[in-house]
C-alpha positions as CSV (number, residue, x, y, z in Angstrom):
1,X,0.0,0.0,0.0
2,X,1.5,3.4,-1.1
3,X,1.8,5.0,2.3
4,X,2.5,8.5,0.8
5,X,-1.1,8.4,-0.4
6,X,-2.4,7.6,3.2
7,X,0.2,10.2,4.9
8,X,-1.1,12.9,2.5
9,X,-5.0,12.1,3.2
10,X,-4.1,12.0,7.1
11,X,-2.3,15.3,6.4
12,X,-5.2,17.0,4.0
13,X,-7.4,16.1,6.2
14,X,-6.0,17.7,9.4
15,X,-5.0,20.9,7.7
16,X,-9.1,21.0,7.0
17,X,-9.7,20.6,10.5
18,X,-7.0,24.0,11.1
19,X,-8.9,25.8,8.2
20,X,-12.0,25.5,10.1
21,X,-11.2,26.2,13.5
22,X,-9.9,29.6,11.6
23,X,-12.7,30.3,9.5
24,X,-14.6,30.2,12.7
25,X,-12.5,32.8,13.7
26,X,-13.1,34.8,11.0
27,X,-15.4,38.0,11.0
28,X,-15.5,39.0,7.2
29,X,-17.5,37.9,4.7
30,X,-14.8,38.2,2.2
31,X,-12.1,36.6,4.5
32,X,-14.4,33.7,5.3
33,X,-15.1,33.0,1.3
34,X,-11.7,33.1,0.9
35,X,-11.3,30.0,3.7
36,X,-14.1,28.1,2.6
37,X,-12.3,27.8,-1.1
38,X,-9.4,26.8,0.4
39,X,-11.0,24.0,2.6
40,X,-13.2,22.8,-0.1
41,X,-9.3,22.5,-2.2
42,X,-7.9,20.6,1.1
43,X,-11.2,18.4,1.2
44,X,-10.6,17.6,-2.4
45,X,-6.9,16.5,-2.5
46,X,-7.6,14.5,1.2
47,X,-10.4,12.9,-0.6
48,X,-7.8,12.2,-3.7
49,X,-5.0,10.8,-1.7
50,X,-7.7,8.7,0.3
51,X,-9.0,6.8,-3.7
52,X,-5.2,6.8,-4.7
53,X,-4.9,4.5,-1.5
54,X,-7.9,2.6,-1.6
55,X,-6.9,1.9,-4.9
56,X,-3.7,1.0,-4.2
57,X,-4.9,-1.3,-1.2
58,X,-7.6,-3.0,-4.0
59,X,-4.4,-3.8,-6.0
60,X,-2.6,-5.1,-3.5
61,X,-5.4,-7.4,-2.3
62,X,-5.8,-8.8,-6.3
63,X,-2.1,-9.6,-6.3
64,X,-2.5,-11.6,-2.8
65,X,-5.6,-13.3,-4.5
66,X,-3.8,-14.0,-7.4
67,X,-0.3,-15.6,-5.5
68,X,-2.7,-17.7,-2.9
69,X,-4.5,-18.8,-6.0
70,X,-1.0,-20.0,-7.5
71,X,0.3,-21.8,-4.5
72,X,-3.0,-24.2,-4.5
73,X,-2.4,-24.8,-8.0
74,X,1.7,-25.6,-7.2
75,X,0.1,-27.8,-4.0
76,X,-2.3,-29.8,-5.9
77,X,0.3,-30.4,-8.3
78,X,2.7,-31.7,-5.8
79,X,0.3,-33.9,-4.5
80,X,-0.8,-35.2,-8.1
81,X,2.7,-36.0,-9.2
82,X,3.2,-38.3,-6.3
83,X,0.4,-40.6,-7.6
84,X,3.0,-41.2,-10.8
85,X,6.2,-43.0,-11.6
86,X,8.5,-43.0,-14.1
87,X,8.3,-46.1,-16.0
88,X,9.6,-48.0,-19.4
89,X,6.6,-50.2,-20.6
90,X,7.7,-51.3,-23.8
91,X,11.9,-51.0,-25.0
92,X,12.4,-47.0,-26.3
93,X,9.1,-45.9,-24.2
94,X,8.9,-43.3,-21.3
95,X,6.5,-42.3,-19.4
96,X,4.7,-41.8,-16.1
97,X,2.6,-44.5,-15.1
98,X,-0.3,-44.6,-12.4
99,X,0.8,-46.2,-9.3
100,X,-1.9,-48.9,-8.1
101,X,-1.5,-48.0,-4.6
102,X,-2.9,-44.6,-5.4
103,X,-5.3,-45.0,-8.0
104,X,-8.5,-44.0,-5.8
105,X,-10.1,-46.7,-8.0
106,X,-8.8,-44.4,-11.5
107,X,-8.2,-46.7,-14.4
108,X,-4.5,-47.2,-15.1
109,X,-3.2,-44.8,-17.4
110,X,0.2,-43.1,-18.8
111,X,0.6,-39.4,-19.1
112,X,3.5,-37.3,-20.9
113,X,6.5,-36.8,-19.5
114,X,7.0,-33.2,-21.1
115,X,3.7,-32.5,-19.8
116,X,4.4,-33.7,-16.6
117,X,7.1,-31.6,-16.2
118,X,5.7,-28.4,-16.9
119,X,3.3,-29.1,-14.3
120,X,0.3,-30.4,-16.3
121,X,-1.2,-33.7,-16.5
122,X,-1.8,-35.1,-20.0
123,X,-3.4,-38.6,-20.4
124,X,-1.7,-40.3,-23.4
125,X,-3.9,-41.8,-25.9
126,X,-3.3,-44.7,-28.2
127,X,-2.1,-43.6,-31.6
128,X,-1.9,-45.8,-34.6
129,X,0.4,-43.8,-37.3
130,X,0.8,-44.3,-41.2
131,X,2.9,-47.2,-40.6
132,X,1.1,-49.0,-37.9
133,X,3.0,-49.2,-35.2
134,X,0.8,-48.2,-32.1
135,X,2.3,-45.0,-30.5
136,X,1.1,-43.2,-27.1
137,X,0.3,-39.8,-27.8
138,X,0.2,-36.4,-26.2
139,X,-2.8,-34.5,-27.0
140,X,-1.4,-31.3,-25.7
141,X,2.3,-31.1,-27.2
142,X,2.2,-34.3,-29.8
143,X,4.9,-36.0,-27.6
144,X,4.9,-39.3,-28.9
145,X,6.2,-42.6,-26.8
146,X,6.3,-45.8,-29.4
147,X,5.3,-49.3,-28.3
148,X,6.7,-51.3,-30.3
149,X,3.5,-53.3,-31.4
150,X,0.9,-53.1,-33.7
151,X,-3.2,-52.6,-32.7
152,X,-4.6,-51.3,-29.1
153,X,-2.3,-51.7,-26.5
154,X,-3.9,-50.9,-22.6
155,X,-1.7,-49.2,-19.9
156,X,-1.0,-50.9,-17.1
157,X,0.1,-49.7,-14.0
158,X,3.2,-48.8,-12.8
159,X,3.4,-51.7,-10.3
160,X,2.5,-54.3,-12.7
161,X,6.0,-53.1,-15.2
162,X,7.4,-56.7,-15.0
163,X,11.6,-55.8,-14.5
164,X,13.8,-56.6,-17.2
């Protein structure tokens, strides 16, 4: 918050209050008018300084929205990633598999590894190019992982990768 803004509204504000107690003082007409234009100048700039701060304040309060609002979406994304492991299903294939133990009853599945490292989750889909081989593709950035087999082949989870 721009505490210039709030120091010059404080400040406006009591000089108003000095202009009045003298313009109660004052016996001419002509002295008084003089006063009251100069109060109503005072009002106007402590009224000024007081939006500049509110405004101020407003903005501040967006960008504290806005950083709260990214460190739930960094959170869940931490918590996500740990339901994944890196895995090699087929020989010349990478990618993150659904553990078992924390499926939640979610059908095993792959997702990219670019993806998952910009901090997105991308399911990969079975892809059957030109040539037939069956691929496991991105949807987002086209990443593809091959399989090395022709027609569907399911994902497994990552539990269930029998070691070579």
């Amino acid at each position: 918050m721009d505490m210039g803004s709030i120091a010059a509204a404080l400040g406006g504000l009591k000089t108003a209050g000095e202009i009045a107690k003298t313009l109660l003082q004052m016996k001419s007409d002509a002295e008084r008018q003089g006063k009251v234009i100069e109060l109503q100048s005072v009002i106007l700039a402590a009224q000024s300084s007081a939006i500049a701060a509110q405004s101020d304040q407003f903005t501040m309060l967006e960008q504290v929205r806005a950083t709260k609002e990214e460190l739930a979406k960094v959170k869940a994304w931490e918590a996500q990633k740990q339901r994944y492991k890196l895995i090699t299903p087929f020989q010349g294939c990478v990618v993150y598999a659904l553990q078992r133990s924390m499926s939640n009853g979610e059908a095993p599945h792959y997702i990219c590894t670019n993806c998952y490292e910009d901090g997105k989750r991308s399911i990969l889909q079975n892809a059957h190019p030109k040539e037939g081989w069956t691929v496991f593709a991105c949807p987002l950035c086209k990443m593809q992982a091959p399989t090395g087999y022709r027609g569907s082949v399911p994902a497994g989870y990552a539990d269930d990768v029998v070691k070579a």
